[in-house]
C-alpha positions as CSV (number, residue, x, y, z in Angstrom):
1,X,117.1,-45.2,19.2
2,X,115.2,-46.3,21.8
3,X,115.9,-44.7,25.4
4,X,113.9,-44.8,28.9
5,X,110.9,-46.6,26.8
6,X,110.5,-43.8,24.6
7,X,111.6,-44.1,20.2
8,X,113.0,-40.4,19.9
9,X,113.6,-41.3,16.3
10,X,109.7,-41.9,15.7
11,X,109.0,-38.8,17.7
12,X,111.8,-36.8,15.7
13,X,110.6,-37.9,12.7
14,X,106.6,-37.0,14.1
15,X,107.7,-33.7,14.5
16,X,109.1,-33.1,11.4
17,X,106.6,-34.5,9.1
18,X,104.1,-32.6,10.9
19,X,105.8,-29.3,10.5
20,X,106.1,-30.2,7.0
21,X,102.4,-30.3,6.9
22,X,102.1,-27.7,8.4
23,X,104.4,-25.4,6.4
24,X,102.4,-27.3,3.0
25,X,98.7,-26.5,4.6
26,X,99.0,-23.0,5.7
27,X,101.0,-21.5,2.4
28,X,98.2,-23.0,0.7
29,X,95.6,-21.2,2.8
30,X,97.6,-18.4,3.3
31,X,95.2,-15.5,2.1
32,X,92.2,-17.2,3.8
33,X,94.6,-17.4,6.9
34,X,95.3,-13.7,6.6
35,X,91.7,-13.1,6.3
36,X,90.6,-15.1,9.3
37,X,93.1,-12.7,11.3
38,X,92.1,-9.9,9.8
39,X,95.8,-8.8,8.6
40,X,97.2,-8.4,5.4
41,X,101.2,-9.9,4.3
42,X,102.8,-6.7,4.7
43,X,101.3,-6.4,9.2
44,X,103.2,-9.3,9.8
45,X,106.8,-8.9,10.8
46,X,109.4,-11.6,9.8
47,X,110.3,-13.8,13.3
48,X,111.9,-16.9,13.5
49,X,110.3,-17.1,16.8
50,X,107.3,-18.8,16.2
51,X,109.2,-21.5,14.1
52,X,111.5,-22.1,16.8
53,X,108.1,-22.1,19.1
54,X,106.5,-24.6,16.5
55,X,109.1,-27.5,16.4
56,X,109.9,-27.4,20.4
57,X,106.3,-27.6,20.5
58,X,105.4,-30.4,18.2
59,X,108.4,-32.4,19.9
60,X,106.9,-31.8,22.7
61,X,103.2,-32.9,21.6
62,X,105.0,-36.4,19.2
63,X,106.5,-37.3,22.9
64,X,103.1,-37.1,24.8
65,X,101.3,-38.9,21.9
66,X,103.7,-41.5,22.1
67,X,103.6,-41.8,25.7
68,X,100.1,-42.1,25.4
69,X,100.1,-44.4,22.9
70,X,102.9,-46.7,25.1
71,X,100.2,-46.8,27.2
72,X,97.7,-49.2,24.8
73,X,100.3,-52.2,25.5
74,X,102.4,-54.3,23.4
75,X,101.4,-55.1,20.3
76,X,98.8,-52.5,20.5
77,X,101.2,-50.1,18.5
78,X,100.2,-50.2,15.0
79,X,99.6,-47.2,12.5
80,X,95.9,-47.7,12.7
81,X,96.0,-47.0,16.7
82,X,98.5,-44.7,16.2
83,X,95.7,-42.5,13.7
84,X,92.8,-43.0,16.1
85,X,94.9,-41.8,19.1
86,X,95.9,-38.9,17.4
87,X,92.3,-37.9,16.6
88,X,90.8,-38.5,20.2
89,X,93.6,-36.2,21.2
90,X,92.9,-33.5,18.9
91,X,88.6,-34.1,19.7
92,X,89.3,-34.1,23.4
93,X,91.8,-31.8,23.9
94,X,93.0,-29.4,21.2
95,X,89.7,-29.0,19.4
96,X,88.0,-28.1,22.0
97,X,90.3,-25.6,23.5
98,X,91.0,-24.1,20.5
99,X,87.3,-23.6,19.6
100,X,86.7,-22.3,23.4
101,X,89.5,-19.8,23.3
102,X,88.5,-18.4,19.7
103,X,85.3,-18.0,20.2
104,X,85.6,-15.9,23.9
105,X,88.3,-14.0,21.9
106,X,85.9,-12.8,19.4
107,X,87.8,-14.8,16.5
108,X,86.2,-15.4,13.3
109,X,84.8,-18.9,12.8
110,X,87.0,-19.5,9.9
111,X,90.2,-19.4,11.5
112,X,88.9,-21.8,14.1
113,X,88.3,-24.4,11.2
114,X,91.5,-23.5,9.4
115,X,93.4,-24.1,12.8
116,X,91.4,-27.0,13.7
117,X,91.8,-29.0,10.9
118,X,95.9,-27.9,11.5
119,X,95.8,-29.3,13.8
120,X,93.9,-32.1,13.5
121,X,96.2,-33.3,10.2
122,X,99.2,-32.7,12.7
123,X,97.9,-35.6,15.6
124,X,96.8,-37.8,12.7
125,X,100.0,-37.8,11.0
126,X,102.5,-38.0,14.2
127,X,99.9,-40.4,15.3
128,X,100.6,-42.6,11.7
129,X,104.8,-42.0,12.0
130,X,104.8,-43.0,15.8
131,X,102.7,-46.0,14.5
132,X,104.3,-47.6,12.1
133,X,107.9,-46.9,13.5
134,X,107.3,-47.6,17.1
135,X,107.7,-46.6,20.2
C-alpha cells in the first residue's frame, strides 16, 4: 500500500502501536500522572476529544518520521535506522520543547519525565514499525 512514495500501511500500523503504548504506559502511571498535574480521577471529565486528537496526531507524526526516514536512501531503511531516527527526533525536537514549555509553565519536573519518556517510547517504536515494514 504504497502511494506518492509514502507506505501508509507502515505508518497506519506506527500509529497504532504507538497509541497502544501509550494507552499501556500511562494506565500504568496513572496516579503518578494525576500527581504530576496536580488533579485527582474524579477533576477530569470524560472527552473523547483528546483520543481523537491523539491518533490524528500520531498519524500525523508516523508520516513525518517516515518522510524523514525516506530521506536516508535506499537501502538505508532498516529497523535499526528506523530506532535511531526516532530518538534524534524525540532529542531534537520533542524533548526539548516539551521540557521548555513545562518548565516556563511552572510544571512539576515529574510530569516532564513521564511525558518525555511518552514520548520518547512513541518515536522509538513508530521509528522500529516504519523500519522493518518500509516505507
Amino acid at each position: 500500500m504504497v502511494f506518492a512514495g509514502m507506505n501508509y500501511l507502515a505508518i497506519l500500523v506506527a500509529a497504532v502501536a504507538a497509541f497502544g503504548f501509550g494507552s499501556l504506559y500511562y494506565m500504568s502511571l496513572s496516579s503518578q500522572w494525576l500527581a504530576a498535574i496536580g488533579k485527582k480521577k474524579e477533576e477530569l471529565s470524560p472527552s473523547m476529544a483528546p483520543f481523537v486528537i491523539s491518533i490524528v496526531s500520531l498519524l500525523v507524526m508516523a508520516q513525518v518520521l517516515a518522510g524523514t526516514i525516506a530521506h536516508l536512501g535506499g537501502g538505508q531503511v532498516t529497523v535499526r535506522t528506523g530506532i535511531i531516527t526516532g530518538a534524534f527526533m524525540w532529542l531534537g525536537f520533542v524533548a526539548t520543547t516539551t521540557a521548555t514549555n513545562y518548565a516556563f509553565g511552572g510544571r512539576k519536573a515529574s510530569l516532564t519525565v513521564i511525558d518525555c519518556i511518552h514520548w520518547l517510547g512513541v518515536l522509538v517504536i513508530q521509528g522500529a514499525v516504519i523500519g522493518a515494514i518500509g516505507i
